[in-house]
MIZA-166186 format. One record per residue: residue in three letters; x, y, z of N, C-alpha, C in turn. Coordinates in steps of 0.1 Angstrom, whole numbers, plus 5000, padded with zeros to 4 digits. Layout:
ALAXYZXYZXYZ ...
//
This chain:
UNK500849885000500050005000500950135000 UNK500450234998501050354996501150425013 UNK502450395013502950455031502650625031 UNK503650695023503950815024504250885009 UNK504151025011504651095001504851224998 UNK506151284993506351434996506351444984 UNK505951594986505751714969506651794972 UNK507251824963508251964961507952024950 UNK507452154951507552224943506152224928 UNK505252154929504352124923503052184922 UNK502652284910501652354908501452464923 UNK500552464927500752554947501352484960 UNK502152374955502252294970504152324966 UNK504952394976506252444977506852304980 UNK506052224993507052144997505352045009 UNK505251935009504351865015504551745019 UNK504251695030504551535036503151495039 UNK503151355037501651305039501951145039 UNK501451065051500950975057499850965053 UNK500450755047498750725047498850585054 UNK497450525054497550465067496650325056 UNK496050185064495350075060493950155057 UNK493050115047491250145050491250225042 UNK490350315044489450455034489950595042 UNK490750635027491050815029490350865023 UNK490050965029489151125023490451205019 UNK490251295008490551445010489551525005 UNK489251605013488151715013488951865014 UNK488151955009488252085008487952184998 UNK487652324998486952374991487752384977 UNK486652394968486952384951488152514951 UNK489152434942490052524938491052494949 UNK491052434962491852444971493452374965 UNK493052214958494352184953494052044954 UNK492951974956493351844957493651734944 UNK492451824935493851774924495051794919 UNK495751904923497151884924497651734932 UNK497151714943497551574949497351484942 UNK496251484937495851344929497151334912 UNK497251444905498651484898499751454904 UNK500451474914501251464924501751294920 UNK500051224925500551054922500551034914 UNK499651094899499651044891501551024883 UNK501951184886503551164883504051084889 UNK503751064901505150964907504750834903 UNK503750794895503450624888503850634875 UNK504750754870505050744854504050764847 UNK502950854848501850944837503251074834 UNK502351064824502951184815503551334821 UNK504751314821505351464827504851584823 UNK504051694826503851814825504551914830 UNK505452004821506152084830505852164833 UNK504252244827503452314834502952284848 UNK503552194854503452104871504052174880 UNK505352224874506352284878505752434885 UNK506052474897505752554906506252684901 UNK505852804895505952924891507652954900 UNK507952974887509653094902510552944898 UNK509952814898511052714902511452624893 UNK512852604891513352514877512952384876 UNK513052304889512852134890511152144902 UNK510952014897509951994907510051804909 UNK510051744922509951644923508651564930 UNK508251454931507551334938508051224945 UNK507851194957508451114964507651004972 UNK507850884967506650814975507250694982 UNK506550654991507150515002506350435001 UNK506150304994505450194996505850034999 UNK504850005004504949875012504349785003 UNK505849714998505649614987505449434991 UNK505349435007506349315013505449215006 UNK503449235003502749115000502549124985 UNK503349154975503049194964504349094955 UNK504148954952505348914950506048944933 UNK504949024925504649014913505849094912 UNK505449214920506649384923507849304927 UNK507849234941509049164944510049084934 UNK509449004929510349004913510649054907 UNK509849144901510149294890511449334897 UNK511649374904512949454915513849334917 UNK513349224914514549114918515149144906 UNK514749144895515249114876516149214874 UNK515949314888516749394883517449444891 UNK517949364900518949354911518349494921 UNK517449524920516449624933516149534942 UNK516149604957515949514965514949604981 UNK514049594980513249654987512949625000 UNK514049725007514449685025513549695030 UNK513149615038512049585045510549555039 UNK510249575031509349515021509349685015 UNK510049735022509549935012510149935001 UNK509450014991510350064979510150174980 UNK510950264972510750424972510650454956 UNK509750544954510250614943509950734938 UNK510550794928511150924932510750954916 UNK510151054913510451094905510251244903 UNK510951284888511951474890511951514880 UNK511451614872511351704862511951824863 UNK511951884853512852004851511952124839 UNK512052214842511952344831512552324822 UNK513852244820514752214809514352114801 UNK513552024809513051894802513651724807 UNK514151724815514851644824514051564831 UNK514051454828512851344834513351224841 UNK513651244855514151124861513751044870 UNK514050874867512650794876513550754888 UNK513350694898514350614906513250524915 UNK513550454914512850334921514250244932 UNK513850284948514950194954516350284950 UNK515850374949517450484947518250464934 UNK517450394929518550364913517550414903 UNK518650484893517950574884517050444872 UNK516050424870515350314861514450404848 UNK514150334835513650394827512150374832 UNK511850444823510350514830509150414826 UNK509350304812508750234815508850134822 UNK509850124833510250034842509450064853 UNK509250174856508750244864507150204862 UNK506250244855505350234850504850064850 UNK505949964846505649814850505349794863 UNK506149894873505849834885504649894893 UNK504450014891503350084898502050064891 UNK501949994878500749974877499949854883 UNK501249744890500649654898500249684911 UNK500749774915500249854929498749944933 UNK498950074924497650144920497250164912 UNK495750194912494750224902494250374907 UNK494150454894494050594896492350564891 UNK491650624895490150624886489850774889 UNK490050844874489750984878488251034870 UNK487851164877486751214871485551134861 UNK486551164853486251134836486350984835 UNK487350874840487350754836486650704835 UNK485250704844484350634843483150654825 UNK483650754820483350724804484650634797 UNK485050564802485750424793484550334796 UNK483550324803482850274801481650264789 UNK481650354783481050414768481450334757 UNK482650304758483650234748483750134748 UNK482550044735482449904737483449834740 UNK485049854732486449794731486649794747 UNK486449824756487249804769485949674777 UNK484749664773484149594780484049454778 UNK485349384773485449274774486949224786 UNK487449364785488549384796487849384809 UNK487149454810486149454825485649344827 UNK485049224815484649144820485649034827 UNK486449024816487448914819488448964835 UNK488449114842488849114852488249074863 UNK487348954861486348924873486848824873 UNK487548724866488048614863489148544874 UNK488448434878489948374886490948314880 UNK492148204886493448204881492948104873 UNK492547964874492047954862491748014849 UNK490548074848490748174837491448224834 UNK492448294841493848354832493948294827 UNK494648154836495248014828494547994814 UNK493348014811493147974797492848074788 UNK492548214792493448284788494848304779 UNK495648274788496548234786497048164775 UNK496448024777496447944765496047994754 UNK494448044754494148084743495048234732 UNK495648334742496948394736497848294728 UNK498748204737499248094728498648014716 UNK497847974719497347904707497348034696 UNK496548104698496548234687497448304679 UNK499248314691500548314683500748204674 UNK500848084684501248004664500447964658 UNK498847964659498347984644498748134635 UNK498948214643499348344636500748324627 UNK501048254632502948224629502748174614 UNK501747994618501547944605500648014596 UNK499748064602498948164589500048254582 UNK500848304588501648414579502748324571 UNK503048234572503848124565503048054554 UNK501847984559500747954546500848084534 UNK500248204538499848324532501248374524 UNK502448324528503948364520504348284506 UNK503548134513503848034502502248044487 UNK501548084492500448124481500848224474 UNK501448334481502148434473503048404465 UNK503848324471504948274459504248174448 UNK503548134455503047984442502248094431 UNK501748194435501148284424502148334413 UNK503248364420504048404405505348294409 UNK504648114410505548084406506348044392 UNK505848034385505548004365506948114363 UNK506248284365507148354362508648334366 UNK508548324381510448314388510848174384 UNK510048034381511047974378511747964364 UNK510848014355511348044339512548144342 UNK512148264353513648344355514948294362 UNK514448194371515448104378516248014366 UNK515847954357515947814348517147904341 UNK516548004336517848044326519048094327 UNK518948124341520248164349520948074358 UNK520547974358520647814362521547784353 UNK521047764343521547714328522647804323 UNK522647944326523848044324524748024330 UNK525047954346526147954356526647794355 UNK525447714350525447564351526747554337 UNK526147634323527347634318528547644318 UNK528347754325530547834332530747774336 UNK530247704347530847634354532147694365 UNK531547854370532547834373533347814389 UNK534347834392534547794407535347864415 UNK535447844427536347954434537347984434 UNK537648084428539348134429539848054410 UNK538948054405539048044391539648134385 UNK538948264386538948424382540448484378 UNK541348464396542048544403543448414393 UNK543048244395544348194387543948224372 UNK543148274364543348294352543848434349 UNK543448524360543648674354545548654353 UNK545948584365547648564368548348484355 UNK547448404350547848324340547848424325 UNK546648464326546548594314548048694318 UNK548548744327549048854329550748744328 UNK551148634329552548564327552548544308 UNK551148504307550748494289551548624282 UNK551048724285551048864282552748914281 UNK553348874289554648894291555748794282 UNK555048674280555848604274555148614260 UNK554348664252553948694239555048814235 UNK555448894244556848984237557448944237 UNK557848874244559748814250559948744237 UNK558748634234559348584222558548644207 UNK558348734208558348824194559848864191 UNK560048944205561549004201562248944202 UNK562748784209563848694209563748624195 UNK562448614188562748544171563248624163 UNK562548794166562848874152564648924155 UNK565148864170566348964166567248844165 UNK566748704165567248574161567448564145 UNK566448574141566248624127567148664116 UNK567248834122568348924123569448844120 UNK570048834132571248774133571948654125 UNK570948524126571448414120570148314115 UNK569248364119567748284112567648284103 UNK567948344094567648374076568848414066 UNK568248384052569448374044569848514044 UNK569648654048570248744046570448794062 UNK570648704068571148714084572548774088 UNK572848864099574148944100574948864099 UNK575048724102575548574101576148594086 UNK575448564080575848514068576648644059 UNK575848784064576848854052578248864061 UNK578148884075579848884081580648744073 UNK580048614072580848554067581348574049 UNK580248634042580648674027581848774028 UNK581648904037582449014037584048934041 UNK584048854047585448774053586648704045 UNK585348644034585948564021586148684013 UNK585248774009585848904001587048954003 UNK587548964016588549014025589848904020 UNK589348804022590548684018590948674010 UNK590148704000590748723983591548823982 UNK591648933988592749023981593249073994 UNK594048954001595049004016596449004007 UNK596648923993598048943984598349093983 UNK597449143985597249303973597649413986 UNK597649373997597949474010597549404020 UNK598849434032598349434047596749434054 UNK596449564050595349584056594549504056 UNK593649444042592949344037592749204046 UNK594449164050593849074055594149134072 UNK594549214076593849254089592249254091 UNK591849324081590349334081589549184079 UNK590349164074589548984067589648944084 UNK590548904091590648854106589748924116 UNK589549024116588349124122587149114118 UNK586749064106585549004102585148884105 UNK586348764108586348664112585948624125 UNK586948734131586348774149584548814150 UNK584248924142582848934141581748794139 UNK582548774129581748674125581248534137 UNK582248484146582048384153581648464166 UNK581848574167580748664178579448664178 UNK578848704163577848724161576948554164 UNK578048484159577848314156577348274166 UNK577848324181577948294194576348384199 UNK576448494199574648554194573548484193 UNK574048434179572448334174572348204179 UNK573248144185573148054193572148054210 UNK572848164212572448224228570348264223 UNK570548314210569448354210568448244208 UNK569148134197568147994199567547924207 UNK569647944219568547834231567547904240 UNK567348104237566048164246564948104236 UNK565148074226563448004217563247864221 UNK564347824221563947674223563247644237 UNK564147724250563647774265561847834266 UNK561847904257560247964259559247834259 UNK557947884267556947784268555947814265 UNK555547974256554548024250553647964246 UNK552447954250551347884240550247954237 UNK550348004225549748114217547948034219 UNK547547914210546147834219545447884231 UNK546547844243546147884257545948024263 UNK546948084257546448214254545148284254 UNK544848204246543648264234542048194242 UNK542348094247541547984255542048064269 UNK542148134272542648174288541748354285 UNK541948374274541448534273539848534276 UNK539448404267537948414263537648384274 UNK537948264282537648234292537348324304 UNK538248414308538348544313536948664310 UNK536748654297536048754287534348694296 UNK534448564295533148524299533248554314 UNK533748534320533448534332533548714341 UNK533948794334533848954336532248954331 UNK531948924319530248934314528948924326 UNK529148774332528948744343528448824356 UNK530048834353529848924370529249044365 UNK528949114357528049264349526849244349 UNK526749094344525449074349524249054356 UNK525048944365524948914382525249044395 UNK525649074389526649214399527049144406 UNK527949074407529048994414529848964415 UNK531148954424532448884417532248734411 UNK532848684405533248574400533248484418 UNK533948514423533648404437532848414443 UNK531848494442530148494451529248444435 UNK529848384419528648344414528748184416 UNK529648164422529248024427528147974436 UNK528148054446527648064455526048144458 UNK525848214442524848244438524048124428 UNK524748084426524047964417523547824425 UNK524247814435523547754445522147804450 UNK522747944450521447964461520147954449 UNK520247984435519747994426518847854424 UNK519747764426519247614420518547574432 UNK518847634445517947604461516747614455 UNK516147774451515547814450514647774439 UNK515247734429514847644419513847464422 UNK514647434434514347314436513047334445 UNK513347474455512447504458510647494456 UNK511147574443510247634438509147474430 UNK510647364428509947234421509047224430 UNK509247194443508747084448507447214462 UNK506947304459506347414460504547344465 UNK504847254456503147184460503247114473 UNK504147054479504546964488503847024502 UNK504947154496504947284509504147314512 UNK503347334504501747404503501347334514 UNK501147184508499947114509500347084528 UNK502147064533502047084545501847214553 UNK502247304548501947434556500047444560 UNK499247444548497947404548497447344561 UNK498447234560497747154573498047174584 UNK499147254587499947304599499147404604 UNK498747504596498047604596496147554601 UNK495547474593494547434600494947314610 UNK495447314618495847204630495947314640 UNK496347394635496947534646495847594651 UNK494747644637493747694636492547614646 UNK492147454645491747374653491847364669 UNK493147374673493747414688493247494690 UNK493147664682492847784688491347794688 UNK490547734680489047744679488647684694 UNK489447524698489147464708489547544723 UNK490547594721490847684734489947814734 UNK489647894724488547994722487047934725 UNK486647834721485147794725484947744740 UNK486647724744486547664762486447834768 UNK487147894760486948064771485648114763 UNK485148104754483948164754482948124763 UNK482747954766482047934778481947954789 UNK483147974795483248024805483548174809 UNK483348214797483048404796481648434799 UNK480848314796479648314793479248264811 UNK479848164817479248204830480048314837 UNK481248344836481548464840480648564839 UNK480148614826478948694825477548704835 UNK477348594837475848534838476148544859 UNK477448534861478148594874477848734875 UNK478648784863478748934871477649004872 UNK476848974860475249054858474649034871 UNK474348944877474048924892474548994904 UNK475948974901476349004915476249214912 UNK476149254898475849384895474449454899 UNK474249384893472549404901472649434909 UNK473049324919472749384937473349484939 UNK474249494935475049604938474449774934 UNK474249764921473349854914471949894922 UNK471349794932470449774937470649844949 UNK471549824955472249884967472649994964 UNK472950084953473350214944472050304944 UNK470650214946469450314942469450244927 UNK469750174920469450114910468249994911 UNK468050004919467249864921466449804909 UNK465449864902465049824890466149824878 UNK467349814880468049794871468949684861 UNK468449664848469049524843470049544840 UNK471049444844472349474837472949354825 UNK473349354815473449244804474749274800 UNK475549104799477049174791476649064775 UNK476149124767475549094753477149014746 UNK477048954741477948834731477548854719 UNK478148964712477648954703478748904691 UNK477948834677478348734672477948764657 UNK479448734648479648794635478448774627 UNK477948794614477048744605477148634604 UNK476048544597476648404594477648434583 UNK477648524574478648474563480148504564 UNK480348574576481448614582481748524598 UNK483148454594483648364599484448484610 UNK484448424622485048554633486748494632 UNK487548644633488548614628489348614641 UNK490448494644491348484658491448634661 UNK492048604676492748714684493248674696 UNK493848764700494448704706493648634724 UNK492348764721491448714736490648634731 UNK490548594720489448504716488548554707 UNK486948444705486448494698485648584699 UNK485448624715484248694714484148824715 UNK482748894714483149074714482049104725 UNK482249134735481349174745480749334747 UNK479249374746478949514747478049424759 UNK478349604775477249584782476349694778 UNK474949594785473649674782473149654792 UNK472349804794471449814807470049864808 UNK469449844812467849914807467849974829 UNK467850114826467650184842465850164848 UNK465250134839463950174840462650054841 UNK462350044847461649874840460449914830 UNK460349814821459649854812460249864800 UNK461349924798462549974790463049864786 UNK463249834772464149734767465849794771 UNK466649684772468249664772468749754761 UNK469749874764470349914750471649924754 UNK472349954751473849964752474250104760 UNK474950084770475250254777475250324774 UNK476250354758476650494759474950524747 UNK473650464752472750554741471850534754 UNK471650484766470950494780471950564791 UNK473150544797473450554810474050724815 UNK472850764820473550894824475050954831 UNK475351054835476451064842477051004853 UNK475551034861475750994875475250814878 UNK474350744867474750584866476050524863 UNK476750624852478050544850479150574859 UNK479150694869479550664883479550504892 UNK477950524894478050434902477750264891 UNK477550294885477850154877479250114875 UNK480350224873482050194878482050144893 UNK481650254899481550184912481050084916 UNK480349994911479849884915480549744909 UNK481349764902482049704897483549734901 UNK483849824906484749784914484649744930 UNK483049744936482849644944482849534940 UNK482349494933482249344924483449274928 UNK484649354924486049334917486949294931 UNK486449394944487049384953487749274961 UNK486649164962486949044967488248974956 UNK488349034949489148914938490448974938 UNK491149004947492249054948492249184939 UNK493649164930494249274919494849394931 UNK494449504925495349654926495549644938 UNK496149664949496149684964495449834963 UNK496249934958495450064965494350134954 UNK493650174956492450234945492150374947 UNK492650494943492050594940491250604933 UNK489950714933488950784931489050914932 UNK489050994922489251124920487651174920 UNK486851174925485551254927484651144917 UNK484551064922483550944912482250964919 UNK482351034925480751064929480051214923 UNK480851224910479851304903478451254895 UNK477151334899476551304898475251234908 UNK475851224918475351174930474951234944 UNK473651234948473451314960472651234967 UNK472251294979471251254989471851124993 UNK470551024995470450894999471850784989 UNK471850854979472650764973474050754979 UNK474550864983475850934988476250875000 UNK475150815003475650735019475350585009 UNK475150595001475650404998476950404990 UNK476750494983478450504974479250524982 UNK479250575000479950565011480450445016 UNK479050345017479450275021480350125013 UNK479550134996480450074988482050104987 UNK482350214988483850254991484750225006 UNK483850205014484250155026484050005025 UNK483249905015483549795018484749745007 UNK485049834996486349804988487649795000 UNK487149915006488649935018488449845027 UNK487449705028488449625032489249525031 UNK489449535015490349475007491249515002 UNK491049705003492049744988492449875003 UNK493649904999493750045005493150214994 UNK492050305001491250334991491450514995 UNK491450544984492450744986490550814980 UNK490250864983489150934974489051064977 UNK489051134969488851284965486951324964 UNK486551354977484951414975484851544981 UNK483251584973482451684981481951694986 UNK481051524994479851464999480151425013 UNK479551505023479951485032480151305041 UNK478551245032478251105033479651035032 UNK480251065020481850995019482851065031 UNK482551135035483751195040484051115053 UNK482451125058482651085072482550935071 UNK482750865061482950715064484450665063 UNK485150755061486550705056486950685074 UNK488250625070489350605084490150685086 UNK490750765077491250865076491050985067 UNK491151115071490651255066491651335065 UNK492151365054492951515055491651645050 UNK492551725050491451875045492451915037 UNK492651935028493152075020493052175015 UNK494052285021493552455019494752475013 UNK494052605005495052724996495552865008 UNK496252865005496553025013497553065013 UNK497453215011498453315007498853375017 UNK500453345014501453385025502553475014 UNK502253645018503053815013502253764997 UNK503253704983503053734970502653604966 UNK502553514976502853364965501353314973 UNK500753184967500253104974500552974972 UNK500152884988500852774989499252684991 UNK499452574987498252474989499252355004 UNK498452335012498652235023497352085025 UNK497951995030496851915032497351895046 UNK496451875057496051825071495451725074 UNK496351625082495551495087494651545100 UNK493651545100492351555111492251465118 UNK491751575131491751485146490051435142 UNK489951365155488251365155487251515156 UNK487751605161487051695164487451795149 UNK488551805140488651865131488251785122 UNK487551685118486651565109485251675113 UNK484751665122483551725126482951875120 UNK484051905118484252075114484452065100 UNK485251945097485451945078484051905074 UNK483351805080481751715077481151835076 UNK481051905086479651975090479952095078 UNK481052145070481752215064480652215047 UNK480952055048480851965036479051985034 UNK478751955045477351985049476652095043 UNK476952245045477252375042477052455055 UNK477452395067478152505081478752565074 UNK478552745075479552795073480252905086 UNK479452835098479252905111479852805119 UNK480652845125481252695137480552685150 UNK479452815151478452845163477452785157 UNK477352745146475952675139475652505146 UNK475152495158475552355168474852275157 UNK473452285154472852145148473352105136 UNK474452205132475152125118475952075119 UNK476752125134477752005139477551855145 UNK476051915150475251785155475051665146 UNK474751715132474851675125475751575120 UNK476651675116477851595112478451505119 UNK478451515131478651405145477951295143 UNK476551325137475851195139476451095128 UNK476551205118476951105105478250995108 UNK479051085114480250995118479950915123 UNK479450885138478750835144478050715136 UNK477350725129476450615122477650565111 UNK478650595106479450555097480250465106 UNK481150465118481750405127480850295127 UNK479750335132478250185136478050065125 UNK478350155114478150075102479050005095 UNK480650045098482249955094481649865108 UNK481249915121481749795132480749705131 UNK479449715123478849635125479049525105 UNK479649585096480149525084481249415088 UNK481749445096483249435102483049235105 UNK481749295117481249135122480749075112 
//
């Protein structure tokens, strides 16, 4: 339950401490005084929406600070385990702090936590019901939520199930629905698959193919000159009949014939002879580089094309040459795929209604038992309603059920769609709330439903932000006393104007505005018995504290509200 909690700085409250205690709290005080600032107050410290219009005129930060007693709550005690939080003595604290700058910080147990962390845990703790909430009742979409919160653990339990079943039919429905899609344009992708099949199936080619032919092309390339120019200067030299070979040896013999006729001649003639077995020595050197060469002009040529095809390829795969291997796999997967496409079908098909079968059979077990759930709560609403000043009132949670030619489609709560209907009046046929239930029925029609609710565990603390709009007189002392019999199950905060509620609670603050020199500050006060007397008789409209019979009054009320917990009590 919610121990304690200080305000700093928030809308008119500078700085505030407040004790709360087991049972039914009041806050009372005159409009405008600030007690929805308090009820804001908790709403920030449970992770609602930061406004920094919250923030107190003049001041940059504004914080919330709350103390609760988690010790019977094992749901929270986990949450805080998961995350190494450890809440001394069964307390947790939490804190949270905004800024003018925009600075939003949570702390739960003194450690800074994100804010939907925050939000996980406090929503297992309290329930805020403000003003206005009680129109989510209008909204057929929430009234299968209300119904199903009356539900014991069982029911969750199949609940439960029925969520699971509903995931993997969802799973296999979206797997059926992938493979139809593909079988529709299967014809087209496999004629596009086949021919690109048949394109790589030809190359053939393989890893690291690419990288040894480009090396092989690039040794080709080098040895296509070497022996261009090692024949033509072979050639030259001694290869052919007009080779430097052969005329050095003509010029030599010329030389020999006329060495009679002068010196010189045959000097020259021996110098040509020298040439001549130099050059001789040349074309030799040059032969054995031709005969050494291992050029293969073929391979070449068979090495180019080869290359030629496999650049094409990859232009038009967009890929290297070592991912079209491994494209053509995936190509031919997909191919094979695609063969054998009927197979798939025909099991997915069945997976898919097997799934679908489970989920119908878990949905028709919780629709039944939605169905005495219903046939529960309408009963135990009534009384309640009856006890409200509703007495002639029917209450109906209607099942309502698709056309016949519309098959209801899963979800994850099942199949059914629940609208309540009430007829206030007898006489009156059953219509749906939001076109019967006035303001002040869907008050206490909230309210009776969360008597309903009360014995079945859930929220430990329950605020009420003025749920008794709409309600006076005689009714005001039963919506008293329905709120005093929540609090003895739930710890219960309520914000009224009605004296009937005030004086039934176990504990009473008052909340006043008042200006101290330029500023004003809002306060709230825990009341004695004698300052309860003065707030009641207040509430009443004493506006004279010499006025006795409206204090008399108000005494009695308390008085008969004490009589009425002690005698609920036994």
């Amino acid at each position: 339950m919610l121990v304690s909690m200080i305000v700093r700085n928030i809308a008119l409250i500078e700085h505030l401490e407040i004790s709360f205690h087991a049972g039914m709290h009041v806050l009372s005080g005159e409009t405008g005084a600030g007690k929805s600032i308090l009820v804001d107050s908790i709403n920030l410290v449970l992770g609602e929406r930061a406004d920094r219009g919250l923030i107190r005129s003049g001041c940059d930060h504004a914080s919330v600070e709350a103390l609760m007693d988690v010790s019977r709550c094992p749901s929270v005690l986990e949450l805080l385990s998961q995350q190494q939080l450890e809440a001394e003595g069964g307390l947790m604290s939490i804190r949270r702090e905004i800024s003018t700058e925009g600075r939003n910080l949570c702390r739960v147990c003194g450690v800074i936590v994100p804010l939907a962390f925050l939000k996980q845990v406090t929503e297992r703790l309290v329930d805020v019901h403000g003003q206005h909430d009680h129109q989510s009742l209008l909204n057929e979409k929430n009234h299968l939520a209300f119904l199903d919160a009356f539900g014991d653990a069982d029911f969750a339990s199949l609940k439960d199930e029925v969520a699971s079943a509903y995931g993997q039919w969802r799973r296999c429905s979206a797997a059926y629905a992938a493979l139809r899609r593909e079988n529709a344009k299967r014809a087209e992708r496999q004629a596009y698959l086949e021919t690109r099949v048949r394109d790589l199936d030809e190359a053939a080619i393989s890893v690291g193919e690419a990288d040894s032919l480009s090396a092989e092309a690039a040794r080709f390339a080098g040895a296509e000159k070497i022996d261009r120019a090692v024949r033509a200067a072979y050639g030259l030299v001694s290869g052919s009949e007009e080779s430097a070979l052969d005329k050095l040896r003509l010029a030599g013999e010329d030389m020999r014939r006329i060495c009679a006729y002068d010196e010189r001649f045959a000097a020259l003639a021996d110098r040509l002879d020298g040439a001549f077995y130099e050059v001789e020595e040349l074309g030799r050197a040059l032969r054995d580089i031709l005969e050494a060469q291992n050029y293969d002009a073929e391979r070449d040529e068979a090495v180019r094309e080869r290359l030629d095809l496999i650049r094409r390829l990859e232009r038009r795969y967009g890929a290297p040459a070592d991912e079209l291997a491994a494209l053509h796999e995936r190509l031919r997967a997909e191919l094979e795929h695609l063969d054998g496409l009927d197979s798939a079908l025909k099991r997915a098909e069945a997976e898919y209604r097997q799934k679908l079968r489970v989920y119908r059979d878990a949905a028709a077990r919780l629709t039944q038992q939605r169905t005495e759930l219903a046939r529960s709560l309408e009963s135990a609403m009534e009384r309640e309603l009856a006890d409200l000043g509703m007495a002639s009132t029917r209450f109906q949670c209607v099942f309502q059920t698709p056309a016949p030619e519309k098959r209801a489609v899963p979800t994850a709560e099942g199949d059914d769609q629940v609208c309540f209907y009430i007829s206030p009046n007898p006489g009156e046929p059953l219509k749906p709330l939001d076109r019967t239930a006035s303001g002040g029925e869907l008050s206490r029609l909230m309210l009776a439903m969360k008597a309903v609710g009360a014995e079945h565990g859930g929220i430990p603390t329950m605020i009420f932000d003025e749920i008794d709009t709409g309600i006076s007189g005689h009714i005001a002392a039963v919506v008293a006393r329905k709120m005093a019999a929540i609090a003895r199950y739930h710890q219960v905060l309520c914000v009224t104007h009605l004296a009937q509620i005030a004086a039934m609670a176990d504990t009473q603050y008052v909340v006043k505005k008042q200006v101290v020199g330029e500023r004003t500050f809002t306060t709230a006060q825990e009341l004695d018995p004698e300052g309860r007397v003065e707030e009641v008789a207040r509430l009443i409209g004493v506006t004279d504290s010499r006025q006795q019979s409206g204090l008399d009054h108000a005494r009695n009320l308390l008085v008969e509200s004490r009589r009425w917990k002690t005698q609920a009590e036994a």
